[in-house]
N, C-alpha and C positions, 0 to 999 in steps of 0.2 A: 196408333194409327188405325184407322176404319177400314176393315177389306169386306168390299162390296164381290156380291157373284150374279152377273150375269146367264141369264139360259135366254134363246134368243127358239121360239115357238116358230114355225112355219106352219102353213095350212095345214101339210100332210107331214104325216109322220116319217115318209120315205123321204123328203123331200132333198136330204144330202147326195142321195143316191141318184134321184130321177128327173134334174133340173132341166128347164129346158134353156135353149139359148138366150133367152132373154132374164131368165132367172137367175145364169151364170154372169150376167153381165154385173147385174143390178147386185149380187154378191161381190164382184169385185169391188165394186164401188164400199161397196160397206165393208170391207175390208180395208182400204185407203182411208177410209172416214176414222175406224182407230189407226189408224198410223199415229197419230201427236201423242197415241198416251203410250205405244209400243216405244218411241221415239222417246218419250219422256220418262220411261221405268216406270210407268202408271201402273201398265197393263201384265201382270206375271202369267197368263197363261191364256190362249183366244187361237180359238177353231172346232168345229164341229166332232160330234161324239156320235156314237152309232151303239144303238142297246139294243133290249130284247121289243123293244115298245118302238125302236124304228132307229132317228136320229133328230138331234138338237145341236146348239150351237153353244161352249158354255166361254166366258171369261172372266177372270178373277182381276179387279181392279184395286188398288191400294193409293190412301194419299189425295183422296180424291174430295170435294162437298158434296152430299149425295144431294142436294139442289143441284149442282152443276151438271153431276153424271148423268141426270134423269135428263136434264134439258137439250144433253149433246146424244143422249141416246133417242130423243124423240126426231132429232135431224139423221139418223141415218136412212142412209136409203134404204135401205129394206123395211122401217116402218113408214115412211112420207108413200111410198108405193104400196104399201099393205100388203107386203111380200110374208112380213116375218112382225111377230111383237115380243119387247122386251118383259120380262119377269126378274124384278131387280131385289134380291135380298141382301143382308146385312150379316154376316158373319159374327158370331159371339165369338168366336174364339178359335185360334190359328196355332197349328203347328209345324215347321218349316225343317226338312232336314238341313244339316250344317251344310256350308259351301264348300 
Protein backbone atom coordinates (compact mmCIF):
# COMPACT_ATOMS: atom_id res chain seq x y z
CA UNK A 1 0.00 0.00 0.00
CA UNK A 2 1.39 3.55 -1.09
CA UNK A 3 1.70 6.09 2.02
CA UNK A 4 1.76 9.46 0.52
CA UNK A 5 2.92 12.79 3.16
CA UNK A 6 1.50 15.73 2.82
CA UNK A 7 3.16 19.28 4.19
CA UNK A 8 0.59 21.92 3.56
CA UNK A 9 3.30 25.45 3.08
CA UNK A 10 1.37 28.87 4.06
CA UNK A 11 2.73 32.20 3.01
CA UNK A 12 4.40 32.90 6.43
CA UNK A 13 6.06 30.68 8.44
CA UNK A 14 4.14 31.73 11.74
CA UNK A 15 1.19 31.43 9.89
CA UNK A 16 -0.42 28.59 12.66
CA UNK A 17 0.13 30.94 15.29
CA UNK A 18 -0.92 34.36 13.68
CA UNK A 19 -4.20 33.60 11.55
CA UNK A 20 -6.57 36.08 11.01
CA UNK A 21 -10.26 35.73 10.91
CA UNK A 22 -10.65 34.95 7.61
CA UNK A 23 -7.65 32.61 7.56
CA UNK A 24 -9.29 30.72 10.37
CA UNK A 25 -12.29 30.38 8.33
CA UNK A 26 -10.89 29.34 5.17
CA UNK A 27 -8.77 26.47 7.57
CA UNK A 28 -11.73 25.21 8.68
CA UNK A 29 -13.01 24.57 5.49
CA UNK A 30 -10.01 22.68 4.66
CA UNK A 31 -10.29 20.85 7.27
CA UNK A 32 -13.91 19.43 6.46
CA UNK A 33 -12.54 19.02 2.91
CA UNK A 34 -10.36 15.87 4.38
CA UNK A 35 -13.18 14.58 6.38
CA UNK A 36 -13.93 11.68 3.55
CA UNK A 37 -10.49 10.36 3.99
CA UNK A 38 -10.35 10.83 7.98
CA UNK A 39 -13.99 9.21 7.56
CA UNK A 40 -12.64 6.65 5.30
CA UNK A 41 -9.22 5.53 7.26
CA UNK A 42 -7.49 7.25 4.48
CA UNK A 43 -5.89 9.77 6.41
CA UNK A 44 -3.59 8.38 9.71
CA UNK A 45 -2.42 11.58 10.96
CA UNK A 46 -3.54 15.55 9.78
CA UNK A 47 -2.84 18.94 11.65
CA UNK A 48 -0.49 21.45 11.95
CA UNK A 49 3.22 21.24 13.37
CA UNK A 50 5.15 24.11 15.01
CA UNK A 51 9.45 23.82 14.57
CA UNK A 52 12.33 25.90 14.92
CA UNK A 53 11.70 27.46 11.21
CA UNK A 54 7.92 28.36 12.45
CA UNK A 55 4.87 26.09 11.53
CA UNK A 56 3.40 23.80 8.75
CA UNK A 57 0.49 21.56 8.28
CA UNK A 58 1.56 17.77 7.75
CA UNK A 59 -0.77 14.60 6.73
CA UNK A 60 0.09 10.99 6.16
CA UNK A 61 -2.46 9.46 3.68
CA UNK A 62 -2.53 5.62 2.89
CA UNK A 63 -4.56 3.61 0.12
CA UNK A 64 -4.87 6.26 -1.84
CA UNK A 65 -4.06 6.83 -6.32
CA UNK A 66 -1.74 9.61 -6.09
CA UNK A 67 -3.73 10.90 -9.45
CA UNK A 68 -6.64 11.05 -7.20
CA UNK A 69 -4.87 12.57 -4.12
CA UNK A 70 -3.23 15.28 -6.10
CA UNK A 71 -6.62 16.23 -7.84
CA UNK A 72 -8.64 16.45 -4.36
CA UNK A 73 -5.66 18.22 -2.83
CA UNK A 74 -5.95 20.92 -5.64
CA UNK A 75 -9.76 21.52 -4.58
CA UNK A 76 -8.95 22.47 -1.09
CA UNK A 77 -9.69 25.47 0.06
CA UNK A 78 -6.73 26.71 1.14
CA UNK A 79 -5.05 26.17 -2.36
CA UNK A 80 -8.28 27.58 -4.73
CA UNK A 81 -7.87 30.78 -2.29
CA UNK A 82 -3.86 30.67 -2.44
CA UNK A 83 -3.86 30.56 1.36
CA UNK A 84 -1.55 27.47 1.69
CA UNK A 85 0.16 25.04 -1.24
CA UNK A 86 0.45 21.36 -1.08
CA UNK A 87 4.12 19.49 -1.38
CA UNK A 88 3.02 15.81 -1.88
CA UNK A 89 5.70 13.11 -1.30
CA UNK A 90 5.73 9.32 -1.53
CA UNK A 91 7.11 7.43 1.31
CA UNK A 92 9.57 4.48 0.56
CA UNK A 93 9.25 2.83 3.42
CA UNK A 94 7.04 2.76 6.67
CA UNK A 95 7.28 1.57 10.08
CA UNK A 96 4.12 1.39 12.32
CA UNK A 97 4.31 0.64 16.14
CA UNK A 98 1.90 -2.45 17.01
CA UNK A 99 -1.73 -1.69 17.97
Amino acid sequence: MTTFVLRLQAARPDFALSMSDEEREIMGRHAAHWQPYIDAGRMVVFGPVLDETGSFGLGVVEGVDETELREFAATDPVVTTGTARFLIGTMLAGFVRPA
